[in-house]
N, C-alpha and C positions, 0 to 999 in steps of 0.2 A: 367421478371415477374414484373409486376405492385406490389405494396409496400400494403398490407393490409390496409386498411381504418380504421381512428381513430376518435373517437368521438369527437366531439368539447371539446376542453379544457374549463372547469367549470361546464359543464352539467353531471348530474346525468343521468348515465345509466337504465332503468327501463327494467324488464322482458319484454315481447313478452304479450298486454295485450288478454281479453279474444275475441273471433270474435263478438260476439254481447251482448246487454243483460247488466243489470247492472253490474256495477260494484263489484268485490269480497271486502269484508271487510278489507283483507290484504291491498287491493291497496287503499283503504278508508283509514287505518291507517296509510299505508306509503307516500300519496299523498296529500288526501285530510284533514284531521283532523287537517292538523297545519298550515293552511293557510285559516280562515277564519276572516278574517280582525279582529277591534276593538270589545276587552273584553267589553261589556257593561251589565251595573248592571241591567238593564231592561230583560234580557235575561232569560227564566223560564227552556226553553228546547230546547238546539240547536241541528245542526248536527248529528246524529250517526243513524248507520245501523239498522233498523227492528223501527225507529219511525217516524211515517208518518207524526205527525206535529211539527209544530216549535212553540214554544210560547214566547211572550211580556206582559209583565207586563203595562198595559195601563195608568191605572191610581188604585186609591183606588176603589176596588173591582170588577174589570174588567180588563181582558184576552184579548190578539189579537190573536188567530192561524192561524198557513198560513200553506199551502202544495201547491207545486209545482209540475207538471210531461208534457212532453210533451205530445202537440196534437195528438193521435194517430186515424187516419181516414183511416180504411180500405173499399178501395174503392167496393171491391169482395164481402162485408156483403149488397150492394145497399145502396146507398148515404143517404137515412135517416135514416137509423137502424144505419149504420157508426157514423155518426153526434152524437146518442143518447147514444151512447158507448164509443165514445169519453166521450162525458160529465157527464158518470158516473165514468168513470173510475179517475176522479179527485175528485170528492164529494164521490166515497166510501173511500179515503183517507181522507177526512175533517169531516168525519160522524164518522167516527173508533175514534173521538174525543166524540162524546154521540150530538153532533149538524149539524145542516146542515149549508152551508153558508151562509154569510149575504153579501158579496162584492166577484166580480171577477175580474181581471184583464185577456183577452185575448190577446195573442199576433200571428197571422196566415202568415205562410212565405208560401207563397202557388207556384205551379208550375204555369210558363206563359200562361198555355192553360188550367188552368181551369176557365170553361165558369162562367159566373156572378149570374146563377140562381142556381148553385149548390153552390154559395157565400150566396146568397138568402137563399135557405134553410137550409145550418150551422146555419145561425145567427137567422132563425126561430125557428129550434129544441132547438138551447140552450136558443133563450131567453123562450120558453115554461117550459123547466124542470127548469132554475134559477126559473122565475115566480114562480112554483109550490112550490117549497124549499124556498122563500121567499127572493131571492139574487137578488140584485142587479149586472150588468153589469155594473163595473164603469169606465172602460175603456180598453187601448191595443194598439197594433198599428194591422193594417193590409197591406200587400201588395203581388205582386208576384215579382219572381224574379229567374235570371238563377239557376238554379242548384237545386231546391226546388223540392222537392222528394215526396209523400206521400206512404207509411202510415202517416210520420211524417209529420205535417203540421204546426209547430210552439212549443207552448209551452204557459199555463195556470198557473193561482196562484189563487187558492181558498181560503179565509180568513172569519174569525168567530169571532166577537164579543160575549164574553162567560163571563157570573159570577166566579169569582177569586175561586179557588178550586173545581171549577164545570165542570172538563170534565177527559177524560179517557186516559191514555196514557202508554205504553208500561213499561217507565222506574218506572210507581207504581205498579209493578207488587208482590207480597211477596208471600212468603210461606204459602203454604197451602188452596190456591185459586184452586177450578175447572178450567180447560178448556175446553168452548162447540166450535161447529163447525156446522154451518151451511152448508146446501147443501151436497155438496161431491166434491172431487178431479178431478178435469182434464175437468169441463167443459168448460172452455175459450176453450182449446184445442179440444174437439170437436166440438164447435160451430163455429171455424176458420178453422179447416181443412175441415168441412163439405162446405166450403164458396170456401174453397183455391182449394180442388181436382179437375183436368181439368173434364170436362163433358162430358159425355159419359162412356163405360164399364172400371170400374177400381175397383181392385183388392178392395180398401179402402170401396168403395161404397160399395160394397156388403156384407160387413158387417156388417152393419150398417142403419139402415131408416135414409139415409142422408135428407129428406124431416123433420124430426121430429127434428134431431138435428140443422137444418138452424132455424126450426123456436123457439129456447131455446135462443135468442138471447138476452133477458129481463133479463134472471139469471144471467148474467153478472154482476150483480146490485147488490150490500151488502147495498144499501144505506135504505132500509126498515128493516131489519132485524136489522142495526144496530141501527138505531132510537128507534126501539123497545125495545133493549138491556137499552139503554139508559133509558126508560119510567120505568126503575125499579128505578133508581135511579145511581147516579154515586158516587162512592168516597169509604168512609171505610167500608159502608155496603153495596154497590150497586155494579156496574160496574168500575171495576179498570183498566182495556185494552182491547182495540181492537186491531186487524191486519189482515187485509185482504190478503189474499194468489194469489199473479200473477205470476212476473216470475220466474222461480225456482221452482213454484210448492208448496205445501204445507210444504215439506222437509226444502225448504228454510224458508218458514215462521214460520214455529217453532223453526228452529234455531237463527232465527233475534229474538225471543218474547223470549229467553235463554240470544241472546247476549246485549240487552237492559236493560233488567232487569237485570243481572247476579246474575238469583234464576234458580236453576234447575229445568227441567220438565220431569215427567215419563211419556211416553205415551205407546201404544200398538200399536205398527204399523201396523200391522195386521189386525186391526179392525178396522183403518181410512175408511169411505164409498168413495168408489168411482165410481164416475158417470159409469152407464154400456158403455154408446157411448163409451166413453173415454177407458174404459178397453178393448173393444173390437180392439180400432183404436190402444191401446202401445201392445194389444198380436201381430197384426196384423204386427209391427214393431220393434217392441223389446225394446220398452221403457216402465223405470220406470213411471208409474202413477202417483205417489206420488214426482214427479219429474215436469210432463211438466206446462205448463201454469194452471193456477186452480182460474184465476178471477172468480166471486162470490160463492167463500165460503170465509167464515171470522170464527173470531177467537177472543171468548170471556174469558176473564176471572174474574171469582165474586167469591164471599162464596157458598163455598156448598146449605149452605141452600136456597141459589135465583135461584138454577140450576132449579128447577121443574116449579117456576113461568117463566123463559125466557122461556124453552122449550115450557109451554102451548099457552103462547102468540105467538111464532113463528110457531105453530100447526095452532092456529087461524089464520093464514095470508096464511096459505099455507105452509109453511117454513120449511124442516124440519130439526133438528137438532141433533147431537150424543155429547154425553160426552167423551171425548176423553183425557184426562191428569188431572194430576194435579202435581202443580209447589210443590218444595219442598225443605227444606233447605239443604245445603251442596253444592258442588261443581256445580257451573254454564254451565253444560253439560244439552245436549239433550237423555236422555236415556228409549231405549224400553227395555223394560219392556215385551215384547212379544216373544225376539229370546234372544240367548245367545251371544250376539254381545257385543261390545264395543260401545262406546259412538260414535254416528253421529259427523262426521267431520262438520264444515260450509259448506252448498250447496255451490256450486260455480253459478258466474251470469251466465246468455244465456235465449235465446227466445227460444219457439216451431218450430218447431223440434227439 
């Protein structure tokens, strides 16, 4: 009998991690939080779970934020809805700030055989919506190369030149602040499964106007409604957090907007809206809703008294929104308020399905 195998002498054994999907906050706190290079005084808001940006101290009265996430380009949504989804999916991260960006850096690892005009039209679609947001493209690298996979096609850094005290961020979150939510829960996931399901007779499809849910492909987008959020004002009277809700679900993202701020939040879970597609595609399957993918809804939190002006304004866009929590002092848990439960564990990471 061969002799059991032993880990290299000096390395740190780690759990079995999750199959896909970000990373869990355990393995944040046991991996990643004590190895981010040099302490520097410049530094406003680094690293940690449920805050989507990062800030620099630039100069007297001015802010840098940055957020980072990879290119994600599903080729099954058609190559220019793909592209455009891609490119929200970084700027609703940078807007959850009360700003759009001002500089991008792209960087695209693409596969050997994707042809040169589907190169063409990424770099058309994003420099339309940069243009539009007022961002500049400042640089990147691009190339192809073995092994390059899409969905994943690289990886982006969106940055924001912003007035010192002037933007919204998870960890100002306090007691006694409403929580609104735009849209409803699980529509990423129905507008990817409606794209993903093979074609022809399937059980999925038939529950669903898979025609009506392909074409929801724009809700994907918080980056309107958060802009809006923002137009009330940001800071002690206005808009104090954002958070947009992807993988994990909405679940996850109230527990991130608990574990950043550590102020607790009562919500009703019960009464989260969620998208019908979506409820129909998790009975169809036996998933939590309030669980799968849920990119564009986001996740505000202000004073009471500014809930009825965001609601109207996101009326007028189209938008619609629910009051859903409010944060509260004592213990930094996530608690319904709607069942006889105990406090929500941390969502753990993973993608749809």
């Amino acid at each position: 009998m061969s002799p059991t195998p032993r880990a290299p002498t000096g390395r740190k054994r780690y759990p079995v991690p999750p199959a896909a999907g970000k990373i869990t906050s355990e393995v944040f706190d046991r991996v990643v939080s004590s190895h981010l290079g040099a302490r520097r005084r410049d530094v406003l808001l680094g690293p940690a779970m449920g805050v989507d940006v990062g800030a620099v101290r630039l100069g007297p009265g001015a802010v840098g934020l940055f957020t980072t996430d990879p290119i994600y380009v599903e080729p099954a949504l058609g190559w220019e809805r793909a592209c455009w989804v891609a490119f929200h999916i970084l700027a609703n991260d940078i807007t959850t700030s009360g700003h759009p960006p001002t500089h991008i850096l792209v960087d695209l690892n693409l596969p050997l055989d994707l042809p040169e005009h589907r190169l063409a039209t990424f770099m058309r679609v994003w420099h339309e919506e940069a243009f539009r947001l007022g961002a500049a493209i400042l640089g990147g690298h691009t190339g192809r190369y073995p092994g390059a996979q899409l969905p994943i096609g690289g990886g982006a850094t969106f940055f924001a030149r912003v007035p010192a005290r002037s933007f919204a961020a998870t960890p100002f979150i306090r007691p006694g602040l409403s929580l609104v939510m735009s849209k409803a829960a699980g529509i990423e996931a129905a507008v990817l499964l409606a794209h993903l399901l093979p074609r022809g007779p399937h059980p999925g499809r038939a529950v669903w106007g898979s025609r009506a849910a392909r074409g929801r492909w724009r809700e994907l987008s918080t980056v309107t409604e958060a802009l809006l959020a923002a137009s009330l004002g940001l800071g002690r009277s206005g808009v104090r957090a954002m958070h947009d809700a992807a993988e994990g679900g909405v679940l996850r993202a109230l527990q991130e907007m608990v574990d950043a701020s550590g102020v607790g939040l009562s919500v009703d879970l019960s009464r989260l809206p969620i998208d019908p597609h979506a409820a129909q595609l998790c009975a169809l399957y036996g998933l939590d809703a309030l669980s799968v993918s849920s990119g564009g809804a986001l996740f505000v939190a202000l004073p009471p008294g500014r809930v009825r002006q965001l609601l109207t304004r996101w009326k007028a866009a189209g938008i619609p929104g629910t009051v859903v929590g409010r944060f509260q002092a004592g213990p930094a848990v996530l608690e319904d308020r709607g069942a006889a439960s105990p406090p929500l564990p941390p969502g753990p990471g993973g993608t749809f399905p």
